[in-house]
TORKOL-4160 file (C-alpha; in steps of 0.2 Angstrom, whole numbers, padded with zeros to 4 digits, m for minus):
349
<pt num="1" X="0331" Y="0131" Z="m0201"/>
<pt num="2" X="0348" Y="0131" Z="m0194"/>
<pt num="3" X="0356" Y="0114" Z="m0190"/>
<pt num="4" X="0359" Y="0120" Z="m0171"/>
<pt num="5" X="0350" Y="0131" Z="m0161"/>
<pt num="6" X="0350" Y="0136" Z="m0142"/>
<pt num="7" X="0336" Y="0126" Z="m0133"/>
<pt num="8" X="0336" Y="0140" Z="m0118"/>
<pt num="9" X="0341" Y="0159" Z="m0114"/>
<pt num="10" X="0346" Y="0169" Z="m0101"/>
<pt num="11" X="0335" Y="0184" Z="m0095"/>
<pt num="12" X="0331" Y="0198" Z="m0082"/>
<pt num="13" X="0315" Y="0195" Z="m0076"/>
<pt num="14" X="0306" Y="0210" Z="m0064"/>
<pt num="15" X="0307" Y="0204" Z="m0045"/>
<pt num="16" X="0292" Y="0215" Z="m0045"/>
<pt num="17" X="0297" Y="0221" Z="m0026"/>
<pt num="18" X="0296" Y="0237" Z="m0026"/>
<pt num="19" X="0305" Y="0244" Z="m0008"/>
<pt num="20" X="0319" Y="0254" Z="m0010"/>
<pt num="21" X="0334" Y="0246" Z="m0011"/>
<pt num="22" X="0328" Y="0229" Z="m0017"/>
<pt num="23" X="0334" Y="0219" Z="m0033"/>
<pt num="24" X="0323" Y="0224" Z="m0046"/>
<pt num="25" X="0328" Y="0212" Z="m0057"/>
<pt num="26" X="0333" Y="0192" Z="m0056"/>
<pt num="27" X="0344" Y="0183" Z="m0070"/>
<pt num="28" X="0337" Y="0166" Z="m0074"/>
<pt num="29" X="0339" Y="0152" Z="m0085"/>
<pt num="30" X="0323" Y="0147" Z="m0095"/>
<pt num="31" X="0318" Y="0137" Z="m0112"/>
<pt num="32" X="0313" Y="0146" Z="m0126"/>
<pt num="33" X="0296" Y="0145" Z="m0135"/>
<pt num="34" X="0302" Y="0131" Z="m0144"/>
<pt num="35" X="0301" Y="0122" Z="m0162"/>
<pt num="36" X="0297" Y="0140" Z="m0170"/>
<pt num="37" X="0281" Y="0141" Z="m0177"/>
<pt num="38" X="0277" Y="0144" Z="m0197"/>
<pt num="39" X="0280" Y="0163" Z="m0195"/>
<pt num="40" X="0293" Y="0167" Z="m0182"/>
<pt num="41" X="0310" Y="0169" Z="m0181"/>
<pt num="42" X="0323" Y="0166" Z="m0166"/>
<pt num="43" X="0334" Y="0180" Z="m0164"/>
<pt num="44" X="0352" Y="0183" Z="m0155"/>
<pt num="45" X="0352" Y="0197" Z="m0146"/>
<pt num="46" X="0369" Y="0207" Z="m0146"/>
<pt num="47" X="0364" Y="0224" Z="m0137"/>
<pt num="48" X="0350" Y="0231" Z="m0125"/>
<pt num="49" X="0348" Y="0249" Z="m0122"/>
<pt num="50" X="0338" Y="0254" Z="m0108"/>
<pt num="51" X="0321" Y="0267" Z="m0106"/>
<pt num="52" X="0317" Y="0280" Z="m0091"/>
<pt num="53" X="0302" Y="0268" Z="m0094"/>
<pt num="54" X="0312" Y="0251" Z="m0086"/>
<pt num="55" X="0317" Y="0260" Z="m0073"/>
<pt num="56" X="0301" Y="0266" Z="m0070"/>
<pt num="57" X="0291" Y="0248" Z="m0073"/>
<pt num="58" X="0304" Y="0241" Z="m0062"/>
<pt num="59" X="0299" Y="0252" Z="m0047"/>
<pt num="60" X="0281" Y="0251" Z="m0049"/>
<pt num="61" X="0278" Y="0267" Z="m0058"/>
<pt num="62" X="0269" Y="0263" Z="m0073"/>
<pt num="63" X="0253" Y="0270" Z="m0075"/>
<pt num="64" X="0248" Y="0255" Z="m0084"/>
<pt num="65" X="0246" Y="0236" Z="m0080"/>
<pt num="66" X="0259" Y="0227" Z="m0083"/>
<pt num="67" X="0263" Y="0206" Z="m0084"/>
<pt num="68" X="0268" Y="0200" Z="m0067"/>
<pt num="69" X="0287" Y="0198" Z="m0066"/>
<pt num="70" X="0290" Y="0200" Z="m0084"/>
<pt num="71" X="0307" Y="0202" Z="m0093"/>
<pt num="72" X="0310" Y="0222" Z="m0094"/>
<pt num="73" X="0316" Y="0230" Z="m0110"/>
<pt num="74" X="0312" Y="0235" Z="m0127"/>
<pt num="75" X="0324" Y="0241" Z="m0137"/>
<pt num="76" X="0337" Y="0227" Z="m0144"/>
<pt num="77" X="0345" Y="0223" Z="m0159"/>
<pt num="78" X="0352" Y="0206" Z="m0165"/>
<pt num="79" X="0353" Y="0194" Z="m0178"/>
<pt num="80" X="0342" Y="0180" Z="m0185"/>
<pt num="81" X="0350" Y="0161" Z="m0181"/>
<pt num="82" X="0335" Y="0153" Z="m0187"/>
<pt num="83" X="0318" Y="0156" Z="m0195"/>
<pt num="84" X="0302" Y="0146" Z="m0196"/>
<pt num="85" X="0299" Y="0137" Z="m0211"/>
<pt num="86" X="0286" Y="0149" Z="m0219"/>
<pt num="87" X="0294" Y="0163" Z="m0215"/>
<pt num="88" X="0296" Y="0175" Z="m0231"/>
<pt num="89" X="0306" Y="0193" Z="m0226"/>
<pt num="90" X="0320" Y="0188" Z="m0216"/>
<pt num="91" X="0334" Y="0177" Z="m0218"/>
<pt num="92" X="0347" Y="0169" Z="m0206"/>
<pt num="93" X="0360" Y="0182" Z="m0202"/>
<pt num="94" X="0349" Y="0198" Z="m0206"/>
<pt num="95" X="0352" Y="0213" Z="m0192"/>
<pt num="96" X="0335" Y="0214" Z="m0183"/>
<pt num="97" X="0324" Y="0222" Z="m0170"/>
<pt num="98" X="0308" Y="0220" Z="m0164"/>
<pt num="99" X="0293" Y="0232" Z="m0166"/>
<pt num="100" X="0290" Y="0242" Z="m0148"/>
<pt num="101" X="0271" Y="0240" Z="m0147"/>
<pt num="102" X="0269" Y="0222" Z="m0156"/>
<pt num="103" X="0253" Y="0227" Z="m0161"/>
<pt num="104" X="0256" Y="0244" Z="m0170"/>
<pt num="105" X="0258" Y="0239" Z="m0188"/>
<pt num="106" X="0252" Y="0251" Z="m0201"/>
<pt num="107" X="0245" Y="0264" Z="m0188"/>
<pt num="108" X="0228" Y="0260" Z="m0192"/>
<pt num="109" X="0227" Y="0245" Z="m0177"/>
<pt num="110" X="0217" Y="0247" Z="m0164"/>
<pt num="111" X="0222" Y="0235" Z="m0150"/>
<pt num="112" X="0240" Y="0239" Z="m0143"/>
<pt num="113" X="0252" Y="0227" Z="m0136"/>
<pt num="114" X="0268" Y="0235" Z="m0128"/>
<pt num="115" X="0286" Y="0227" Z="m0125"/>
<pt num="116" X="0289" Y="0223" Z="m0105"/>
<pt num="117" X="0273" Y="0226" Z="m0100"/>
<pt num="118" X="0257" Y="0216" Z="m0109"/>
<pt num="119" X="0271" Y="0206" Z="m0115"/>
<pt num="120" X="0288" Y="0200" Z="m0113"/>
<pt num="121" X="0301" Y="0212" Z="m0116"/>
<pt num="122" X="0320" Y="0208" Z="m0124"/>
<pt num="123" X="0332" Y="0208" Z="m0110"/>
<pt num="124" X="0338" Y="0194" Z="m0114"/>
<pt num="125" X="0352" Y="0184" Z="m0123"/>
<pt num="126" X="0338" Y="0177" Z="m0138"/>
<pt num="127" X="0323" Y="0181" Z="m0143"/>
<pt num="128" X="0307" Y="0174" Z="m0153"/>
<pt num="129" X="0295" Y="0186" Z="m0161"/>
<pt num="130" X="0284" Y="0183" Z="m0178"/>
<pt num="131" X="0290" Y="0191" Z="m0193"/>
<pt num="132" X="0278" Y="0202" Z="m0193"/>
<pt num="133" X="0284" Y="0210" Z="m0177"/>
<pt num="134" X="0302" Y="0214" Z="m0184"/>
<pt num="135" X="0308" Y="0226" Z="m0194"/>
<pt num="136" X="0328" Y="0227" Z="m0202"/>
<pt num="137" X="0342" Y="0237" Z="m0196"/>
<pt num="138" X="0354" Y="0249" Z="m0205"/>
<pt num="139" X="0366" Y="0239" Z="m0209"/>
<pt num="140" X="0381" Y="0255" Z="m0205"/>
<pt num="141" X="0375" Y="0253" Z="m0187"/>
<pt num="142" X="0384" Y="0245" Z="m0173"/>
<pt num="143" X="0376" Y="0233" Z="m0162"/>
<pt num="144" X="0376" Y="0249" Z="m0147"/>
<pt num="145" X="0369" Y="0258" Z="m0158"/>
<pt num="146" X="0356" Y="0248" Z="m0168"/>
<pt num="147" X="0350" Y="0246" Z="m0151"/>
<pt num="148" X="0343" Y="0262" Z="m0150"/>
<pt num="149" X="0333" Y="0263" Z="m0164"/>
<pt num="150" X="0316" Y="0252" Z="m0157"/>
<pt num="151" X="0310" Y="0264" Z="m0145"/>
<pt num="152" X="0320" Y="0282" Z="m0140"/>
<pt num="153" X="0325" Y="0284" Z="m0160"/>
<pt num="154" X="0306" Y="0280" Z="m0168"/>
<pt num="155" X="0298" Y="0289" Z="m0153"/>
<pt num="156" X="0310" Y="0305" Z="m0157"/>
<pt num="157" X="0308" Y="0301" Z="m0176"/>
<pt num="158" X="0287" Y="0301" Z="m0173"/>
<pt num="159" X="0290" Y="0317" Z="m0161"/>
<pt num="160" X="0296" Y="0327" Z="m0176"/>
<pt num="161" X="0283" Y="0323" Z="m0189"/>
<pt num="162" X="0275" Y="0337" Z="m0199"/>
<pt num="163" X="0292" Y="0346" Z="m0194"/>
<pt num="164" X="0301" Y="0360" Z="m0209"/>
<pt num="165" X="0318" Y="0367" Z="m0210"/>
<pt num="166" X="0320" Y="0383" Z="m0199"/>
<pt num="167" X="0306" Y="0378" Z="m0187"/>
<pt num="168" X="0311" Y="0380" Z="m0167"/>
<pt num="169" X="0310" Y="0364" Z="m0156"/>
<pt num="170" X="0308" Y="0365" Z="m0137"/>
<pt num="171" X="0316" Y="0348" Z="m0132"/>
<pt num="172" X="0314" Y="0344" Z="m0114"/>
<pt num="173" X="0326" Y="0335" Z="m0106"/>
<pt num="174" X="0342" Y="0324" Z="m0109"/>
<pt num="175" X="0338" Y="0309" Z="m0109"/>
<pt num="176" X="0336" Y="0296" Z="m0124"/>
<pt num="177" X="0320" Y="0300" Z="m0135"/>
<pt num="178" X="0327" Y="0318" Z="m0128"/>
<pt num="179" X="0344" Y="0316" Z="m0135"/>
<pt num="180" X="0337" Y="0307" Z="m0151"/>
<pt num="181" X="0326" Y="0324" Z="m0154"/>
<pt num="182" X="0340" Y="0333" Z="m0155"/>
<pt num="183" X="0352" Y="0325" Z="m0165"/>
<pt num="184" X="0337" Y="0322" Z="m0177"/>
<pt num="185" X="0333" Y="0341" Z="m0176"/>
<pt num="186" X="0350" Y="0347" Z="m0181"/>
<pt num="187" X="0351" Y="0334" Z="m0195"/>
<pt num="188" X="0333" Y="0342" Z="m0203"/>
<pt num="189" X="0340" Y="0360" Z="m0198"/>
<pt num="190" X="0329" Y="0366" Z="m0184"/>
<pt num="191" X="0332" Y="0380" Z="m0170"/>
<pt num="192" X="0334" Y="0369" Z="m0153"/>
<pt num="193" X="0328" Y="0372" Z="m0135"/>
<pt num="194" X="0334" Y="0360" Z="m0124"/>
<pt num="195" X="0327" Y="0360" Z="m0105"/>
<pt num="196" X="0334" Y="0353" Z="m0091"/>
<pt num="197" X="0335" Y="0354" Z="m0071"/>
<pt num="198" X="0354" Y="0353" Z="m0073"/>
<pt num="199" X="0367" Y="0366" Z="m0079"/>
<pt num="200" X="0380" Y="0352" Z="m0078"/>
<pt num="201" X="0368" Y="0339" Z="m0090"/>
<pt num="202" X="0367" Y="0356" Z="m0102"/>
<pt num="203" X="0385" Y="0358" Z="m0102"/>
<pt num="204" X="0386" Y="0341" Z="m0107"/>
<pt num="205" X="0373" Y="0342" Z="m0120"/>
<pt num="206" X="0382" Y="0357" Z="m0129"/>
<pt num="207" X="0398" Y="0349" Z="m0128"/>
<pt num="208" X="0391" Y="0335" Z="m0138"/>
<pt num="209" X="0382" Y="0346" Z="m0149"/>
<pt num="210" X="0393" Y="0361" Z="m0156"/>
<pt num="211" X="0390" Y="0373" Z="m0168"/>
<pt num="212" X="0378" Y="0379" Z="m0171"/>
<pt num="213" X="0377" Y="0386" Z="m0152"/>
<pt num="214" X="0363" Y="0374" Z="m0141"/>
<pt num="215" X="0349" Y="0386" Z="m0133"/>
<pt num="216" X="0347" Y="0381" Z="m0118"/>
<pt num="217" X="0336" Y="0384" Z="m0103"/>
<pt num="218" X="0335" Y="0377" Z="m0083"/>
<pt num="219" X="0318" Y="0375" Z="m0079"/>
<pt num="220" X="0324" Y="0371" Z="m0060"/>
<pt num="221" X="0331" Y="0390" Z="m0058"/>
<pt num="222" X="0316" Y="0399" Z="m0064"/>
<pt num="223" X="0298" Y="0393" Z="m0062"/>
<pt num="224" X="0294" Y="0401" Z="m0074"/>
<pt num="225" X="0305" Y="0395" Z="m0089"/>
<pt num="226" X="0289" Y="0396" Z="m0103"/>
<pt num="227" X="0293" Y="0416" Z="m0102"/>
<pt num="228" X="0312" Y="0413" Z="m0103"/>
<pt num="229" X="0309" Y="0402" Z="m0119"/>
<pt num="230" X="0294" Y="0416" Z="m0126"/>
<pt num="231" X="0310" Y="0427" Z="m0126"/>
<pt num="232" X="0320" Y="0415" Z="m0136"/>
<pt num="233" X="0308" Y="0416" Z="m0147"/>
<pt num="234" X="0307" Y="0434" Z="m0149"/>
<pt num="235" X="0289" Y="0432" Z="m0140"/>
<pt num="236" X="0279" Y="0418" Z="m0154"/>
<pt num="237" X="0283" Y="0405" Z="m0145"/>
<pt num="238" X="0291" Y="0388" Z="m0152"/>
<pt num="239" X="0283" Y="0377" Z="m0166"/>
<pt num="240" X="0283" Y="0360" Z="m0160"/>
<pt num="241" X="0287" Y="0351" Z="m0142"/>
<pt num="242" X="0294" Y="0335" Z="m0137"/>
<pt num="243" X="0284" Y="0336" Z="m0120"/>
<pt num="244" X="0292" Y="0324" Z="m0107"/>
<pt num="245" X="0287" Y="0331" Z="m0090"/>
<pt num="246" X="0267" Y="0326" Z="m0091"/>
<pt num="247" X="0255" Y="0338" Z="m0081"/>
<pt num="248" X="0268" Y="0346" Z="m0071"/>
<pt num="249" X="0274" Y="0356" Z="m0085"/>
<pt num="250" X="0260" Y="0354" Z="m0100"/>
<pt num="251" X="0253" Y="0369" Z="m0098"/>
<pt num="252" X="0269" Y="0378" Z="m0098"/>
<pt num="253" X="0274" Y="0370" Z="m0114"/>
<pt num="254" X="0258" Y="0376" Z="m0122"/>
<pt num="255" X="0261" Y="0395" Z="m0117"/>
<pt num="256" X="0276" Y="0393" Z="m0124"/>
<pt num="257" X="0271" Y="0385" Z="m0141"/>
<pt num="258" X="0265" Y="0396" Z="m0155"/>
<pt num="259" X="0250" Y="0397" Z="m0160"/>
<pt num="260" X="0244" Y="0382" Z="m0171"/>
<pt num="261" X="0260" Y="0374" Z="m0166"/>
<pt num="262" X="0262" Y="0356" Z="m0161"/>
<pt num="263" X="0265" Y="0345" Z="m0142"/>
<pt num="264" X="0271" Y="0330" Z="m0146"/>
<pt num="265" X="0267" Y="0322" Z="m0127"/>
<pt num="266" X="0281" Y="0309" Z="m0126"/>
<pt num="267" X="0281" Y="0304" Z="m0107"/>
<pt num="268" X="0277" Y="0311" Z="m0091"/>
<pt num="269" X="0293" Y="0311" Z="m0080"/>
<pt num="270" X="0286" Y="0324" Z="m0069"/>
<pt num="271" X="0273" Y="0322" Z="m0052"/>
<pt num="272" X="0257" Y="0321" Z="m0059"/>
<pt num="273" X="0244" Y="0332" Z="m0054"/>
<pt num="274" X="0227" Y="0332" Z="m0061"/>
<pt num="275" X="0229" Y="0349" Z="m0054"/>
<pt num="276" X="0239" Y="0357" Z="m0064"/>
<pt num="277" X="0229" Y="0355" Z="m0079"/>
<pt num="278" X="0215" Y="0368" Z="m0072"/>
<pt num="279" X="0219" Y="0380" Z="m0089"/>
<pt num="280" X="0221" Y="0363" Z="m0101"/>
<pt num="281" X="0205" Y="0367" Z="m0113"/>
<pt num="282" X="0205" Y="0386" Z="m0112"/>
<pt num="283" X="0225" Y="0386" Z="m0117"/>
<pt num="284" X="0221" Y="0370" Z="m0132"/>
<pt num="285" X="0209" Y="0382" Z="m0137"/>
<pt num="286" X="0216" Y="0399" Z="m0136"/>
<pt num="287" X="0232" Y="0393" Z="m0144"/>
<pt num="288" X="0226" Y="0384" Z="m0156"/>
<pt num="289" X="0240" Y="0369" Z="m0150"/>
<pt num="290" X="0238" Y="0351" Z="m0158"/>
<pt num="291" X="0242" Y="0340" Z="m0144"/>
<pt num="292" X="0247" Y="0323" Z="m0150"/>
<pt num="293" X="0251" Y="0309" Z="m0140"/>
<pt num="294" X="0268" Y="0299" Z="m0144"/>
<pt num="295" X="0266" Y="0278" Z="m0142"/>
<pt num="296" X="0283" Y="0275" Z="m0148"/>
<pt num="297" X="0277" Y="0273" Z="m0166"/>
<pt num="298" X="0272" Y="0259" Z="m0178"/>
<pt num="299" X="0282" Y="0248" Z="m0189"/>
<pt num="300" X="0280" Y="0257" Z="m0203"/>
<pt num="301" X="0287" Y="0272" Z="m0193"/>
<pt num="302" X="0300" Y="0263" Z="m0188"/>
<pt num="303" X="0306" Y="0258" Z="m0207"/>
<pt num="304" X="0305" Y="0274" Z="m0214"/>
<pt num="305" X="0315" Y="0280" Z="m0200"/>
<pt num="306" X="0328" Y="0267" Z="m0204"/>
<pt num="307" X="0328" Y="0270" Z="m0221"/>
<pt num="308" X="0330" Y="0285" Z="m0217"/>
<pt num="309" X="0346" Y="0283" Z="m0206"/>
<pt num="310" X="0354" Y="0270" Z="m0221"/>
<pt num="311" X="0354" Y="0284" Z="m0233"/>
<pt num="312" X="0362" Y="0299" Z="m0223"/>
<pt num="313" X="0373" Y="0286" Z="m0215"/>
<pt num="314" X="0370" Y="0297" Z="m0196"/>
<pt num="315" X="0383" Y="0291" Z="m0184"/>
<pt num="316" X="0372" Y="0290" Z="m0168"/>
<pt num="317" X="0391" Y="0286" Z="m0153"/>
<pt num="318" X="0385" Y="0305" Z="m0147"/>
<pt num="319" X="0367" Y="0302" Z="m0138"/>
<pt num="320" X="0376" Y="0284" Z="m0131"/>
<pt num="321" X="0380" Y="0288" Z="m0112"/>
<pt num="322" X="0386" Y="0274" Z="m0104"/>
<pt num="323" X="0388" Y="0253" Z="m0108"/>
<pt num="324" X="0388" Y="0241" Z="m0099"/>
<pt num="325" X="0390" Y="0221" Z="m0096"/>
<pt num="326" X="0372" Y="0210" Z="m0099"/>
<pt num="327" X="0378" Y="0205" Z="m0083"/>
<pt num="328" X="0375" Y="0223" Z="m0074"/>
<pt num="329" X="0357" Y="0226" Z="m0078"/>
<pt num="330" X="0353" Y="0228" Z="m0059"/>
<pt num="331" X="0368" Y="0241" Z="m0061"/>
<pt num="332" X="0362" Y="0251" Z="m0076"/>
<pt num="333" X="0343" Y="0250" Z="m0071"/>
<pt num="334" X="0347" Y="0260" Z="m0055"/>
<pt num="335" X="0357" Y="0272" Z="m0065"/>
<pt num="336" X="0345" Y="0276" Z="m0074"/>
<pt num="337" X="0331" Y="0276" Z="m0061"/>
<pt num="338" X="0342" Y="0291" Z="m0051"/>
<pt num="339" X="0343" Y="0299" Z="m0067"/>
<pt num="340" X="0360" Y="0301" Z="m0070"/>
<pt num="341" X="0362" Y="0298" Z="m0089"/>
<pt num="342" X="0363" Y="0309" Z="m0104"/>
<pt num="343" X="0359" Y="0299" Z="m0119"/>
<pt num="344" X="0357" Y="0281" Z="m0119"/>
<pt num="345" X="0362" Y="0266" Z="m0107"/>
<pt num="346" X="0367" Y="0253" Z="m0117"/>
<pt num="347" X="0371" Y="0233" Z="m0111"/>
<pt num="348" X="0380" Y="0224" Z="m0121"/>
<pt num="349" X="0379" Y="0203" Z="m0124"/>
C-alpha cells in the first residue's frame, strides 16, 4: 500500500428535505472506511457527472427506497492511491470507475444493489469499493469524460444491444443516456430520431451532431408525434427505442416501433399514470414489441463497452453540457432538476 493515504474525505450528502427551495445537499467532512480490507481499493476521485436520477433522488422522486441521507451520484472516475494487500487486478495509479449496481456482475445476479440509493454513492473527493466493483477506464479519456462512462454511456451502450447497421432509432430526449444513444448510434450507422419538448434543445442537438441531417420531432407541439415519426418511417415504424418518458408516452413508443422491434425502457421522466397503460398487452401483443427493461448494465457491459471506446478512440466533448467546481453541486443538481442540460453535467475535483 501507499506510504500515505488520506485518513478522511469530503462528500455531499442528501439533506433529504424535500420543500422547494431547500439545500438538497450538505458538504461534510467524514473518515473513510479505514485500513482497506484484503479486496478493496481506495480511489481519488477527479470528476463527477450528474444523472436526471440525482436530481430526482434529491427531491424525493425515486420510485424506490433509498439510504437515508446518503451521498448522491454514480458516475465517477479516478485513480487508485492505494489497494488492499490481496488485491489482484488493479494497481496504484490505474484510471477507474465503479460499477453502477454493485451487484450486477456478469448479468446472471439476482440481488441488485444501486449507487446512491441502497448504498453510498461517489460524490465525493475518494472513494473505497472492492475490486470486484470497478472496472478500468480508456486510457484516451479525459477525467470529464471518463466520468461519463458508469452510468448514461453503459445504459446507452445496454440500450443499443441487438442493434445492425441501417436500422432507425427513436431517441427520446437530450439528455445524458439520450445524448450517449446518439452519438453511439451514429458511430454503428443507424437512422436517428430524436424527441424532444423543445425546438431550442433540437437545434442544439443538430448543431452538435452534423451530417448526416438529425431527424427530429417535438412531441410538445403534436400530441400525437408516434404518427409524425410512422411517417418518418415511410409507415413500419422504427426498430428499437430508447424509451425515457415511462407510461406517459410507452404506448406511443410501441405504435410507433415496428413490428418485432425493440423498447429499450431506460427511465420514466414523464407523470406516471397507471392509466395510460389501458392498451399495454393488446399493443405487446399486436406488435409483436420486445420490451426490455434497462438497469444501467453489468460490469461486464460496462467493459465491453470500454473496450469498445479504446479501440475506436470516440472523442465523447460533444454530449458534455456544462462543468462545474465539486464545490457547486447544490448548483448543478438544480440545473439539472429544471431540466435545462443537453448532454452531461459534469463537477470536477
Amino acid at each position: 500500500m501507499a506510504n500515505e493515504q488520506p485518513t478522511h474525505r469530503r462528500a455531499f450528502r442528501r439533506t433529504d428535505n424535500f420543500t422547494a427551495g431547500s439545500p438538497k445537499v450538505k458538504l461534510v467532512h467524514e473518515a473513510l472506511p479505514l485500513p482497506l480490507s484484503p479486496t478493496s481499493v481506495l480511489i481519488k476521485a477527479h470528476a463527477v457527472s450528474l444523472n436526471y436520477r440525482d436530481a430526482n433522488i434529491a427531491n424525493g422522486g425515486n420510485p424506490w427506497p433509498v439510504l437515508p441521507n446518503g451521498i448522491l451520484c454514480n458516475d465517477s472516475a479516478g485513480e487508485v492511491i492505494a489497494t488492499g494487500e490481496k488485491v489482484t487486478t488493479f494497481a496504484v495509479g490505474d484510471r477507474v470507475a465503479p460499477i453502477t449496481d454493485t451487484l450486477y456482475v456478469s448479468g446472471r445476479e439476482l440481488g441488485r444493489s444501486w449507487l446512491a440509493a441502497d448504498e453510498d454513492g461517489v460524490l465525493a473527493d475518494y472513494l473505497v469499493f472492492d475490486e470486484q466493483k470497478i472496472c478500468k477506464l480508456p486510457a484516451y479519456l479525459d477525467w470529464t469524460s471518463a466520468a461519463t462512462l458508469p452510468c448514461a454511456g453503459v445504459t446507452a451502450w445496454s440500450a443499443l444491444k441487438g442493434m445492425r447497421i441501417g436500422q432507425t432509432v427513436l431517441i427520446q430526449g437530450t439528455g445524458g443516456v439520450s445524448s450517449f444513444a446518439l452519438k453511439l448510434s451514429r458511430a454503428a450507422g443507424l437512422r436517428v430520431i430524436v424527441t424532444s419538448s423543445s425546438d431550442e434543445k433540437l437545434q442544439q442537438i443538430k448543431d452538435r451532431f452534423p451530417g448526416p441531417s438529425l431527424l427530429t420531432v417535438n412531441y410538445a407541439k403534436n400530441k400525437d408525434w408516434h404518427e409524425e415519426v410512422l411517417k418518418l418511417t415511410a409507415g413500419a415504424g422504427v426498430d428499437i427505442v430508447v424509451e425515457n418518458g415511462g407510461s406517459s408516452s410507452l404506448i406511443k413508443s410501441m405504435k410507433c416501433t415496428r413490428r418485432g422491434g425493440v423498447i429499450s425502457q431506460v427511465g420514466y421522466l414523464g407523470k406516471q399514470n397507471i392509466d395510460d397503460l389501458s392498451e399495454l398487452v393488446p399493443l405487446i401483443i399486436d406488435r409483436r414489441v420486445v420490451l426490455r427493461g434497462i438497469n444501467c448494465g453489468s460490469k461486464y457491459d460496462m467493459e465491453d463497452f470500454c473496450a469498445a471506446l479504446s479501440a475506436t478512440q470516440m472523442q465523447l466533448d460533444d454530449i458534455v453540457d456544462s462543468i462545474h467546481p465539486f464545490e457547486q453541486a447544490e448548483e448543478a443538481i438544480q440545473y439539472l432538476w429544471e431540466g435545462k442540460q443537453v448532454g452531461k453535467v459534469v463537477l470536477r475535483l
